[in-house]
Backbone as CSV, one residue per row, in Angstrom:
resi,resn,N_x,N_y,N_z,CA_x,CA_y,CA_z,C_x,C_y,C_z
1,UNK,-5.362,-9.314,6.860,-4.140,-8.639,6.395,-3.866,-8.962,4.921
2,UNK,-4.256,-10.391,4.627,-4.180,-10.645,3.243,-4.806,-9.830,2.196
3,UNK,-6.035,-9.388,2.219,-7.204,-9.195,1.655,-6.971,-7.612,1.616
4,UNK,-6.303,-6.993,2.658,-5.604,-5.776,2.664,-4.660,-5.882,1.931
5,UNK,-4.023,-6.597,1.527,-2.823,-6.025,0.882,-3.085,-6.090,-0.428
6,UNK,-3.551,-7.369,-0.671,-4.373,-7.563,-2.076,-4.956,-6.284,-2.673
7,UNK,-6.140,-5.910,-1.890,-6.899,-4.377,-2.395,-5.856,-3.633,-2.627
8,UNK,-4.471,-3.489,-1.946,-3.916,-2.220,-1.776,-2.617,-2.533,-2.803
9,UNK,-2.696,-3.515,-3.213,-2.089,-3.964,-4.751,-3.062,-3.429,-5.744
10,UNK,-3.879,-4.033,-6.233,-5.418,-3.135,-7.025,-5.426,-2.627,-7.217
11,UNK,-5.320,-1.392,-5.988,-5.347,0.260,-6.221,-3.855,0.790,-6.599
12,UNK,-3.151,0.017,-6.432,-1.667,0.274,-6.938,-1.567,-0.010,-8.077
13,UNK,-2.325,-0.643,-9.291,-2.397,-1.111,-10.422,-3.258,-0.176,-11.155
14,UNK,-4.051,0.031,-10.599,-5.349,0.808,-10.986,-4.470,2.715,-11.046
15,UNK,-4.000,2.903,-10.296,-3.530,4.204,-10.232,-1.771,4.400,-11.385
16,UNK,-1.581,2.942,-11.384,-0.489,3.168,-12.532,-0.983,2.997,-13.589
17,UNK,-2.126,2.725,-14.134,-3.336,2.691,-15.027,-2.933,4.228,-15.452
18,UNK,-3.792,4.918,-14.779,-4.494,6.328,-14.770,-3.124,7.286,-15.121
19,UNK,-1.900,6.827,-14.034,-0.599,7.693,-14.694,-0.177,7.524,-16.095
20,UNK,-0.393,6.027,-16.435,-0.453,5.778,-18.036,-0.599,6.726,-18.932
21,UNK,-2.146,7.054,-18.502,-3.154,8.154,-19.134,-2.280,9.003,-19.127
22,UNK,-2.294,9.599,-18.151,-1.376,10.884,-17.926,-0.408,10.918,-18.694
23,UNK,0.467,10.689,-18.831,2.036,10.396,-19.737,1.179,10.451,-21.045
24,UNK,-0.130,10.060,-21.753,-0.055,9.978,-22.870,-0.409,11.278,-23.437
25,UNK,-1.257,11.830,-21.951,-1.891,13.030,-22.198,-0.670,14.085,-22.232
26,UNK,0.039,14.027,-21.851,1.369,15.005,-21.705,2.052,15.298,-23.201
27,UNK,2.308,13.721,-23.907,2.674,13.564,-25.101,1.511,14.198,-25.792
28,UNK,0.215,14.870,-25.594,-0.721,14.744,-26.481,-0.210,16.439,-26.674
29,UNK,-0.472,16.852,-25.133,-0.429,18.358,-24.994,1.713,19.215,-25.742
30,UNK,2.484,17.704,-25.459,3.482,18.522,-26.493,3.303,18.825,-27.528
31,UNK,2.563,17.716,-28.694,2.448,18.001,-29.742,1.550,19.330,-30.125
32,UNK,0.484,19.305,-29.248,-0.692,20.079,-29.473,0.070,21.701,-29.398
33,UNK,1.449,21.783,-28.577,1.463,22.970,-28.584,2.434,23.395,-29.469
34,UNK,3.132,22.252,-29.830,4.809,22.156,-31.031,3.487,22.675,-32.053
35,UNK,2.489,22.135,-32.315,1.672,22.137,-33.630,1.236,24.016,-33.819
36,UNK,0.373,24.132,-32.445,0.277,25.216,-32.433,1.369,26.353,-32.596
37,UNK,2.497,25.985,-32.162,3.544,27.520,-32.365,4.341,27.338,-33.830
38,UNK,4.348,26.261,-34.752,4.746,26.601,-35.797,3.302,27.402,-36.313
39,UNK,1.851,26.718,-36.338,0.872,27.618,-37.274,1.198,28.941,-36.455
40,UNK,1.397,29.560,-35.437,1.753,30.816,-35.307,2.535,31.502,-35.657
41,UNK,3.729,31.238,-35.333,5.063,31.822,-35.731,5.929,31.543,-37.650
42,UNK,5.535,30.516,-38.082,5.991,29.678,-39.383,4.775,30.244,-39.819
43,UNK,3.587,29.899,-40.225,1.969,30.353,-41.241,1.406,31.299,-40.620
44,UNK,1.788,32.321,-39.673,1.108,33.068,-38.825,-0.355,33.061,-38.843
45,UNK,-0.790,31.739,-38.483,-1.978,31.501,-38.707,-2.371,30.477,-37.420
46,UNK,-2.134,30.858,-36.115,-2.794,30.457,-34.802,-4.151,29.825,-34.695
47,UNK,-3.635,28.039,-34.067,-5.106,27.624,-34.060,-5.820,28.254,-33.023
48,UNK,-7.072,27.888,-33.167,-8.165,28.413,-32.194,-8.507,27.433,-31.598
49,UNK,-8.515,27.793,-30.294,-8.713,26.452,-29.032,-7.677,25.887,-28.995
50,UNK,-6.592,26.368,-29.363,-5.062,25.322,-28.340,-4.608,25.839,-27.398
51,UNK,-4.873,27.050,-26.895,-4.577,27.060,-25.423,-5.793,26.763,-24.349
52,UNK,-6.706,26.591,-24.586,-8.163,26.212,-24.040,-8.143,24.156,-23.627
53,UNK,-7.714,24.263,-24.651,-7.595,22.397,-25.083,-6.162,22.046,-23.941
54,UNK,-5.458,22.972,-23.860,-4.032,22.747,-23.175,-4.436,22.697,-22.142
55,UNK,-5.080,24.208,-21.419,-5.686,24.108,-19.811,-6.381,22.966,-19.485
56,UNK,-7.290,22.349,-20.314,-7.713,21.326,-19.639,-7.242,20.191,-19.869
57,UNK,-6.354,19.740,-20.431,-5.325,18.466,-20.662,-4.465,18.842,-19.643
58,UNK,-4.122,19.817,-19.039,-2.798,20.003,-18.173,-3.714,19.437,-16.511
59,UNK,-4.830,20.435,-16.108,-5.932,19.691,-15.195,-6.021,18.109,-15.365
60,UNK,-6.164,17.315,-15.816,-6.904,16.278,-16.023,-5.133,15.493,-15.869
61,UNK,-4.149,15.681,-16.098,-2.925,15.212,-15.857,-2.671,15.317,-14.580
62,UNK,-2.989,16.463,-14.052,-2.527,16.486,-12.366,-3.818,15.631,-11.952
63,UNK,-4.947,15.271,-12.183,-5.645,14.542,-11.459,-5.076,12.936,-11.525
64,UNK,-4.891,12.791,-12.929,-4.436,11.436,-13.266,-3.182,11.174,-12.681
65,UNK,-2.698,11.789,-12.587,-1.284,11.858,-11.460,-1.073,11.695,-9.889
66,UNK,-2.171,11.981,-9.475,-2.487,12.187,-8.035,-2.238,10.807,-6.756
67,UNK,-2.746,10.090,-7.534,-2.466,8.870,-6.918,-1.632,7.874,-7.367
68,UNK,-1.035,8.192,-8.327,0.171,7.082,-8.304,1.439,8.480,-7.600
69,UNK,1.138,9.662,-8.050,2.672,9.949,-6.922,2.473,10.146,-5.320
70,UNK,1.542,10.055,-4.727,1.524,9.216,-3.803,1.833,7.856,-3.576
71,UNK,1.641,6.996,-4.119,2.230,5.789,-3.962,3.629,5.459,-4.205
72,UNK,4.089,6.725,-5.393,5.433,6.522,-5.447,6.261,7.381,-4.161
73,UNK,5.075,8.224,-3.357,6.373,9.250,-1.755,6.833,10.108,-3.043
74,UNK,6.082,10.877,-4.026,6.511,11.966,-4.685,5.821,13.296,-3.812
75,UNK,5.003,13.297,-3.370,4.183,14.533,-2.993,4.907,15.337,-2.309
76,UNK,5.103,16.599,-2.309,5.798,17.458,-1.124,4.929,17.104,0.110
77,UNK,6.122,17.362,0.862,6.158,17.176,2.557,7.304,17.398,3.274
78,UNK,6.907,17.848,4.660,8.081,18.580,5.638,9.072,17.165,5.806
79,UNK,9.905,17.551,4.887,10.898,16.474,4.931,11.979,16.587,6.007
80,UNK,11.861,18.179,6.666,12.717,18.159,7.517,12.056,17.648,9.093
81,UNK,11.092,17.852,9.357,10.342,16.925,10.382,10.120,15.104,9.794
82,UNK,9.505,15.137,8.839,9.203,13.777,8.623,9.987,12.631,8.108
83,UNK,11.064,13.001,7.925,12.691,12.105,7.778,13.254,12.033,8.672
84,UNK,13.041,12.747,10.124,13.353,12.377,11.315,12.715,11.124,12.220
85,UNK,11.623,10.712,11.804,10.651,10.309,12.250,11.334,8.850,12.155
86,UNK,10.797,7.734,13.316,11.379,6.288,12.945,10.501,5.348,13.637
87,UNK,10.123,4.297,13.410,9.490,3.108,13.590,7.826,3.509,13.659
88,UNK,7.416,3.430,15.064,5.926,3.149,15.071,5.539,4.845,14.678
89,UNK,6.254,6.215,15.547,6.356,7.372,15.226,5.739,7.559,13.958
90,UNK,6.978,7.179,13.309,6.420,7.066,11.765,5.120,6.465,11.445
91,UNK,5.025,5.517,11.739,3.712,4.725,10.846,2.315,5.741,11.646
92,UNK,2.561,6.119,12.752,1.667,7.071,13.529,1.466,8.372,12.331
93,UNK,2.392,8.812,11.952,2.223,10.158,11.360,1.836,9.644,10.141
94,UNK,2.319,8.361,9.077,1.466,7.920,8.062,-0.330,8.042,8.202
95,UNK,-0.426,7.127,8.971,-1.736,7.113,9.803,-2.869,8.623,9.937
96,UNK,-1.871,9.289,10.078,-2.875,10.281,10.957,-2.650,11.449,8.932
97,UNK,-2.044,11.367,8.380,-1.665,12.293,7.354,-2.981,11.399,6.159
98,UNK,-2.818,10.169,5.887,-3.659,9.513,5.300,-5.241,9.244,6.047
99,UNK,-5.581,9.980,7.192,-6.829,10.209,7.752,-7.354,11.516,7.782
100,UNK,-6.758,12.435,7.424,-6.489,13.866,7.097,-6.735,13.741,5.583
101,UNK,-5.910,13.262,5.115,-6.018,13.585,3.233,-6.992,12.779,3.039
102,UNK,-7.620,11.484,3.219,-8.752,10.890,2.876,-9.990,11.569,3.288
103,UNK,-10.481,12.690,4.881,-11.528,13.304,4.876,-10.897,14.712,4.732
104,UNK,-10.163,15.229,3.599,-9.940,16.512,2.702,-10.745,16.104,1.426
105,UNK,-9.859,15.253,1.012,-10.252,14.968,-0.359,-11.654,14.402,-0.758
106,UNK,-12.061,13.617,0.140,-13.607,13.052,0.612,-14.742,14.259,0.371
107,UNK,-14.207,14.930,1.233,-15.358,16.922,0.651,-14.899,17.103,-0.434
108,UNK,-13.971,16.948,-1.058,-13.614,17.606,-2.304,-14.345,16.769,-3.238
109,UNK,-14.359,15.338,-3.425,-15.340,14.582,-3.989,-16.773,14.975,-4.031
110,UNK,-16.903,15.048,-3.011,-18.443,15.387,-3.133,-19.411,16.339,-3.581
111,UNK,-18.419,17.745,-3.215,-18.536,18.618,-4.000,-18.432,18.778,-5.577
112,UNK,-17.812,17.910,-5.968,-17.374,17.563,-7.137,-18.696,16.729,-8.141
113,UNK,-19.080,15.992,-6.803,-20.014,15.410,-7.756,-21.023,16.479,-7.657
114,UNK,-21.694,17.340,-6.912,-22.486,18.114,-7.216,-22.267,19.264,-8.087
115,UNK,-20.708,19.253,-8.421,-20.826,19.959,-9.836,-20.760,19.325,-11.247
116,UNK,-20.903,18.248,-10.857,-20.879,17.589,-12.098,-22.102,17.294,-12.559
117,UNK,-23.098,16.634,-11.692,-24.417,16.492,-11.576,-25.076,18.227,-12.459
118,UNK,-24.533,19.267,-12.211,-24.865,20.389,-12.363,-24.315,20.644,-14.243
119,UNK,-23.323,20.241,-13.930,-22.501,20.569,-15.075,-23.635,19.892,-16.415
120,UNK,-23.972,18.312,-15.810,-24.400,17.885,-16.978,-25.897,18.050,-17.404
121,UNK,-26.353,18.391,-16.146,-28.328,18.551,-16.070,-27.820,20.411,-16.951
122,UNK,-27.035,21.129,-16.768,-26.967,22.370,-17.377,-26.497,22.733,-18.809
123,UNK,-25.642,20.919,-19.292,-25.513,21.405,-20.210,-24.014,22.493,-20.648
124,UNK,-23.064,22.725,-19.540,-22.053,23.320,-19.450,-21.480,23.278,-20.684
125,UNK,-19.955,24.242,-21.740,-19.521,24.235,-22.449,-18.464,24.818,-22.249
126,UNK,-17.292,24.687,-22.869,-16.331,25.829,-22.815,-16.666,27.074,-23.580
127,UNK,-15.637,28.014,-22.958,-15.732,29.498,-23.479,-15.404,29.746,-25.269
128,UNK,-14.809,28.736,-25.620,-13.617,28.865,-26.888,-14.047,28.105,-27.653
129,UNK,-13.886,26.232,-27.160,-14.366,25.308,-28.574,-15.554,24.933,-28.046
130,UNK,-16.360,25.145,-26.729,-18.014,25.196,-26.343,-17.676,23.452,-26.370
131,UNK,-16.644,22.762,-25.512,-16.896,21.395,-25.447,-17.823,21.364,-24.525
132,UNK,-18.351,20.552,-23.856,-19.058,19.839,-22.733,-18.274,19.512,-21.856
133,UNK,-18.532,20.021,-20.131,-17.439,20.065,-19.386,-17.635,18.533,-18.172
134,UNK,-18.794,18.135,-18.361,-19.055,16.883,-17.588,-17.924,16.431,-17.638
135,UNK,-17.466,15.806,-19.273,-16.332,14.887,-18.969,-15.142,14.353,-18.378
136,UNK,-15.242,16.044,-18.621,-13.166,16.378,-17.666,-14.068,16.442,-16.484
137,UNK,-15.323,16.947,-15.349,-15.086,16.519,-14.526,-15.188,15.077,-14.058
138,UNK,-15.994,14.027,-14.940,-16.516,13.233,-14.696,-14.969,12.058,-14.306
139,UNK,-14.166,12.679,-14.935,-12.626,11.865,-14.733,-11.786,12.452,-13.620
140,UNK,-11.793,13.829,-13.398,-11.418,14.353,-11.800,-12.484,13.596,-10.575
141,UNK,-13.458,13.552,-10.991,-13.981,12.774,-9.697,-13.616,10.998,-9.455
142,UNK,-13.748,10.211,-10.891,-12.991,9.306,-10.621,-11.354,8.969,-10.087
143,UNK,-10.676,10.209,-10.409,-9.200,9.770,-9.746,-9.841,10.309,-8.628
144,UNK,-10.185,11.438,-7.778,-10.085,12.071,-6.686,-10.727,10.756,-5.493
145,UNK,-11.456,10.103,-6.058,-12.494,8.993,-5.265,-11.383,8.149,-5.219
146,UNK,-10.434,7.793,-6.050,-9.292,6.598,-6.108,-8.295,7.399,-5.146
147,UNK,-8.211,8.489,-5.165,-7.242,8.993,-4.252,-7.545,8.868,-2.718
148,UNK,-8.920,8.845,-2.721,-9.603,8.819,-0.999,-9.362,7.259,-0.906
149,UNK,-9.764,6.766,-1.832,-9.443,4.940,-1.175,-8.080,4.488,-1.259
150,UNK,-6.916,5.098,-1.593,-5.782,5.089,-1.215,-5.445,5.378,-0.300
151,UNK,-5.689,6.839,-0.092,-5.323,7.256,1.681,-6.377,6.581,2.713
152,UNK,-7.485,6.326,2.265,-7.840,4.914,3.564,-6.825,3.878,3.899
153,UNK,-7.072,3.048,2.726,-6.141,1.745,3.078,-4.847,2.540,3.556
154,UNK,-3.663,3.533,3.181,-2.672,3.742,3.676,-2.825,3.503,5.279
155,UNK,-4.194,4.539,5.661,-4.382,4.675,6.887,-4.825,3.642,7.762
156,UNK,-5.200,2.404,6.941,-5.663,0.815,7.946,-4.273,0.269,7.908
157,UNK,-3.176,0.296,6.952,-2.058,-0.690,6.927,-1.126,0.693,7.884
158,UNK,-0.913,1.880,8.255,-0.492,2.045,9.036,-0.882,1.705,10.203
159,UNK,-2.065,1.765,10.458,-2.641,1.275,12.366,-1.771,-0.377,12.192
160,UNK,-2.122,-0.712,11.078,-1.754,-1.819,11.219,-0.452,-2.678,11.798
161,UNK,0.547,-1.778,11.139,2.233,-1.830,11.826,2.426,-1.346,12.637
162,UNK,1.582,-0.542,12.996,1.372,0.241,14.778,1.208,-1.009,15.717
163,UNK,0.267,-1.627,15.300,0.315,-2.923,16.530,0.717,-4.119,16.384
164,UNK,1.397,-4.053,15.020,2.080,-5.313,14.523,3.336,-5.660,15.786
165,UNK,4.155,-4.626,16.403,5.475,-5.443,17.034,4.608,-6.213,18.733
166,UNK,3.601,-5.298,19.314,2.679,-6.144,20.185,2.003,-7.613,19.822
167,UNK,1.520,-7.790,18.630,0.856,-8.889,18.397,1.913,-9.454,18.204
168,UNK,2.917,-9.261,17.015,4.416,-10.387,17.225,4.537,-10.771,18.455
169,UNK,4.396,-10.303,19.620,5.119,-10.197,20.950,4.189,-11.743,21.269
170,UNK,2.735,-11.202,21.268,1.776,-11.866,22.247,1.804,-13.412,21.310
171,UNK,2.089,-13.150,19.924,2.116,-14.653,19.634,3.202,-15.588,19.214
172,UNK,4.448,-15.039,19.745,5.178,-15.588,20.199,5.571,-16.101,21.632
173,UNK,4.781,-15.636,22.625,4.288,-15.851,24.109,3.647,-17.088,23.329
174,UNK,2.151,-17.173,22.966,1.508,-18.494,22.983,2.294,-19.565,22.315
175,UNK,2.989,-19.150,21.425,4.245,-20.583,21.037,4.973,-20.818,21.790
176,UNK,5.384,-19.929,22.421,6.201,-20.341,24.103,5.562,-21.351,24.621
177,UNK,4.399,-20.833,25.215,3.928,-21.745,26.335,3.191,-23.031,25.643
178,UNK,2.609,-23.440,24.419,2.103,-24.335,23.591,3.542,-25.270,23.353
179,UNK,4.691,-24.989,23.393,6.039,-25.557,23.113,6.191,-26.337,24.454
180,UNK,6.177,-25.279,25.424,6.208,-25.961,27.217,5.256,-27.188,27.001
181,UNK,3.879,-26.527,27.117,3.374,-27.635,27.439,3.519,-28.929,26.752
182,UNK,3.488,-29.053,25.641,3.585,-30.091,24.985,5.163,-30.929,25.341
183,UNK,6.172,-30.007,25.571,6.871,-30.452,26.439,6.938,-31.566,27.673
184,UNK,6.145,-30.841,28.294,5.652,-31.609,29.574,4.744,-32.562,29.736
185,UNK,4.214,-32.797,28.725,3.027,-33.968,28.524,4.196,-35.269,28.286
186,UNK,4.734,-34.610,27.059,5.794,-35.928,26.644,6.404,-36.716,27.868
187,UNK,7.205,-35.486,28.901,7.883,-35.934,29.413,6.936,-36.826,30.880
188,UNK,5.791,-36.514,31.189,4.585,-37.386,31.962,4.088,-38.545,31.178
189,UNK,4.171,-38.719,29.727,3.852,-40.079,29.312,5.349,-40.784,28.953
190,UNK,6.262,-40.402,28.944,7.442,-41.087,28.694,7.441,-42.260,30.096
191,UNK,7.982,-43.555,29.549,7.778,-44.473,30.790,9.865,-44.249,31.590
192,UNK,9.648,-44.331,32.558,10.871,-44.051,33.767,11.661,-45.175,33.527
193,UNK,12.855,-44.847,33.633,13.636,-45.947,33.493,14.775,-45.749,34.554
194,UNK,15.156,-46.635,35.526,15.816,-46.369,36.705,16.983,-47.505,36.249
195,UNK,18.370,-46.994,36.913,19.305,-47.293,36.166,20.190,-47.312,37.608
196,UNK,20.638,-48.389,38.583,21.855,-48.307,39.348,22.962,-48.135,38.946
197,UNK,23.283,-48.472,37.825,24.548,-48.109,37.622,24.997,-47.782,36.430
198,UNK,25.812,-47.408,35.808,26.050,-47.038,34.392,26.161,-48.551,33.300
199,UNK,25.649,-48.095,31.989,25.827,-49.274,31.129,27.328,-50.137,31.601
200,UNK,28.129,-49.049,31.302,29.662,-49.507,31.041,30.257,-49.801,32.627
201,UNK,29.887,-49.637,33.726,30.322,-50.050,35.188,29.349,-51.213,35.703
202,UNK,29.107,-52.151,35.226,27.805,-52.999,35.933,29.090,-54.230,36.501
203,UNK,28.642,-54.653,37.962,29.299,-55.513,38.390,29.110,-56.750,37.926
204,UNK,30.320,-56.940,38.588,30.823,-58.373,37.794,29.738,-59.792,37.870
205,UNK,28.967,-59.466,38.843,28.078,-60.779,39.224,27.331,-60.565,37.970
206,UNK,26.853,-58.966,37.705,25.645,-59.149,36.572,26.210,-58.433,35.284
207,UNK,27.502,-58.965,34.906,28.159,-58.778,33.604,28.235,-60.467,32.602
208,UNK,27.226,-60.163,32.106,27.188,-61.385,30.935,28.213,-62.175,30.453
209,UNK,29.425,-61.155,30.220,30.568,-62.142,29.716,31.147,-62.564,30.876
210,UNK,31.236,-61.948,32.004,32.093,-62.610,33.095,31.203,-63.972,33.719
211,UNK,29.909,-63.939,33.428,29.212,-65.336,33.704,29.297,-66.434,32.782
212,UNK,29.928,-65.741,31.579,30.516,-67.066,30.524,31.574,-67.591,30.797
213,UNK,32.304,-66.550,30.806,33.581,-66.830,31.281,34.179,-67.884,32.514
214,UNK,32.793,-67.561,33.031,33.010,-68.743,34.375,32.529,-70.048,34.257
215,UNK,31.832,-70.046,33.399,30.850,-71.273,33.251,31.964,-72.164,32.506
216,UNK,32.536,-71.632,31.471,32.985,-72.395,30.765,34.602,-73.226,31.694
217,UNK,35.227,-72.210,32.686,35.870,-72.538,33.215,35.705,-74.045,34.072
């Protein structure tokens, strides 16, 4: 469980990494387009390749995005079914949604790499500034692969609270009975002590001061 949570810290670090990116890329694509609509409208003189350069900075943001708003519970979802939902229910439908999106996205990877593999043995370019398209995919396949090992682990730490209130159960039973017994050992080596009568009622024959008392008389 340790070693799980650890990884699933990692990938929580690693994916606020990548949103980083994102946010800078966002700031990149305002300027790029503030820049572009004064040379249009102010020098009527429109760069070439800023809406080309935009499409694929805007792509490469939703990838870089992908897995930290999952982690932040940004993604749409039937909020009117799944805000109803409570305890194990819930962690059931975590479970089964993060075993679903991990073998979606899993084909989508793969496919991915066989276009990338393609992209770069071919030599690909854009239509406009003829960049090389490996790159942008070569960074959609790295978030999309970070996105599948997110919705794994989601999907091991949900099973996980699925049987977490049973195992609480069963090992608090063995501290039960490990408490008993040890209990009962004590009380079989404790030595017996038999007592006729109370400290404070002991008769007078075998009361210490009343045998002084007499003696001295």
């Amino acid at each position: 469980m340790t070693t799980l949570n650890a990884s699933n810290e990692t990938l929580k670090t690693v994916s606020r990494w990548f949103g980083w990116v994102g946010g800078l890329r966002i700031l990149a694509m305002t300027a790029l387009i503030s820049y572009d609509v004064i040379l249009r409208y102010v020098m009527n003189a429109p760069m070439i390749g800023a809406h080309e350069m935009v499409e694929y900075m805007l792509l490469m943001c939703f990838f870089l995005f992908l897995t930290d708003c999952w982690n932040a519970s940004t993604h749409v979802r039937m909020g009117i079914v799944y805000e109803k939902m409570t305890g194990r229910v819930k962690k059931a439908a975590d479970g089964f949604i993060g075993a679903a999106g991990a073998l979606l996205f899993g084909t989508m990877a793969l496919k991915l790499w066989d276009e990338l593999l393609y992209a770069f043995e071919a030599d690909q370019v854009s239509s406009e500034l003829l960049m090389p398209i490996w790159p942008f995919k070569l960074v959609a396949l790295l978030c999309m692969t970070l996105f599948v090992a997110q919705l794994a682990m989601s999907m091991f730490l949900s099973l996980i609270h699925i049987s977490e209130p049973t195992r609480l159960l069963s090992i608090s039973y063995a501290v039960f009975c490990l408490k008993k017994k040890q209990y009962a050992s004590v009380r079989l080596t404790r030595p017996a002590t038999i007592s006729l009568f109370p400290a404070n009622h002991l008769p007078t024959s075998l009361d210490p001061s009343h045998a002084q008392n007499s003696t001295s008389v």
